[in-house]
N, C-alpha and C positions, 0 to 999 in steps of 0.2 A: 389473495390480494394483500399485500402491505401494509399493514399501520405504519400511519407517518410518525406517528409518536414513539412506537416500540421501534421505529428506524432509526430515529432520532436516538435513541438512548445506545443501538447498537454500534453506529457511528462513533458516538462519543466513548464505548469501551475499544472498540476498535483503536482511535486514537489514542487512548490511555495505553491500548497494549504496546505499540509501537514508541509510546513514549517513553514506556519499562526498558525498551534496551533486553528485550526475552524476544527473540527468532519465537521459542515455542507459545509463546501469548500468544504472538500473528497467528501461527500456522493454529491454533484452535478456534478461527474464525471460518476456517473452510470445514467444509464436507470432509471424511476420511478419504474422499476418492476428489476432490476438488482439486481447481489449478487454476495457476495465472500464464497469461501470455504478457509479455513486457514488449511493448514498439515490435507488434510482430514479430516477435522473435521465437525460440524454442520452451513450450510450454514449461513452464513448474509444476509437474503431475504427482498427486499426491500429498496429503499434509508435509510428510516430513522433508516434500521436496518445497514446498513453499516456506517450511522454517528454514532449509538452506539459504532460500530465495532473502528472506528477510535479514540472515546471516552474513550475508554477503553486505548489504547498505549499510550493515552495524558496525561492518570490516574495515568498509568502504568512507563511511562517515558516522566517527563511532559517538559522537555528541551530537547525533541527530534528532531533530523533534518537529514531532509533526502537528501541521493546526488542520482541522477540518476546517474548509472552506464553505461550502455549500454540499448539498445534498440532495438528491428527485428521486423519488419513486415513481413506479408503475408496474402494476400489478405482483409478476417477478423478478421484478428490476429495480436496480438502485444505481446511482451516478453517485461515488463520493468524491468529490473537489477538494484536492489538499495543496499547502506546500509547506517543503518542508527545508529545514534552515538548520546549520552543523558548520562543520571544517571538514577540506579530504584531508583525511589519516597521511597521506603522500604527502601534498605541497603545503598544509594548512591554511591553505587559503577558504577566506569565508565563500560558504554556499547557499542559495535561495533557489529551492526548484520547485516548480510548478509542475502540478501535473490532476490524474484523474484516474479512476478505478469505476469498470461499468460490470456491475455483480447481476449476476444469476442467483438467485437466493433458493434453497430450499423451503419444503415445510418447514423445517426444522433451526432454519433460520441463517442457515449455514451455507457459506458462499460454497457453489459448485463449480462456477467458473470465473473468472474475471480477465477482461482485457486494462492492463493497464497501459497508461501513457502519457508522458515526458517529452521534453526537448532534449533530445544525446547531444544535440550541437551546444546548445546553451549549455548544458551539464559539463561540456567537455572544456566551452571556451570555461566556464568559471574554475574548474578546477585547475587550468592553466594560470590563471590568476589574468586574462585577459579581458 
């Protein structure tokens, strides 16, 4: 079972790593064998495919920063609530996206799985500047 308090503190490096602007921060939150699925999509298997994974939003919007929003645990589960606020690298147009990450935690504290998810539609009208 989860300490909410030690969730609390991982949450909060979690976001600091993401605020570094280091793909490899993220990816040392997962398990060596961990992954995310983004909007059902094709997993990020493996640390160094989820540092691609985080590589890419850095590519994508490279003054990115993230707030933690909220947070739940249970048992081996956590729900972190973010959004997060940049320019696209393409149009520069300002961005605010909401979204949510649901972790499978290890003993060890280390995400094994996560399903993340976003609006592509809202992602897509703001980066159009619509």
């Amino acid at each position: 079972m989860i300490d909410p308090n030690e969730m609390a503190k991982i949450a909060a490096e979690y976001t600091k790593a993401w605020n570094s602007g280091s793909a490899e921060a993220v990816a040392s939150f997962y398990a060596p064998e961990g992954q995310i699925i983004i909007n059902k999509g094709e997993p990020w298997s493996g640390r160094s495919r989820v540092q691609d994974m985080a590589a890419g939003f850095y590519a994508d919007v490279p003054d990115l920063v993230l707030n933690c929003d909220d947070l739940r645990c249970a048992g081996n589960h956590a729900i972190f609530v973010w959004t997060f606020t940049g320019h696209d690298a393409a149009t520069k147009t300002p961005l605010s996206i909401r979204g949510w990450e649901e972790w499978e935690l290890g003993e060890d504290m280390k995400v094994i799985a996560s399903l993340g998810w976003f609006d592509a539609d809202d992602y897509a009208r703001q980066v159009a500047g619509t």
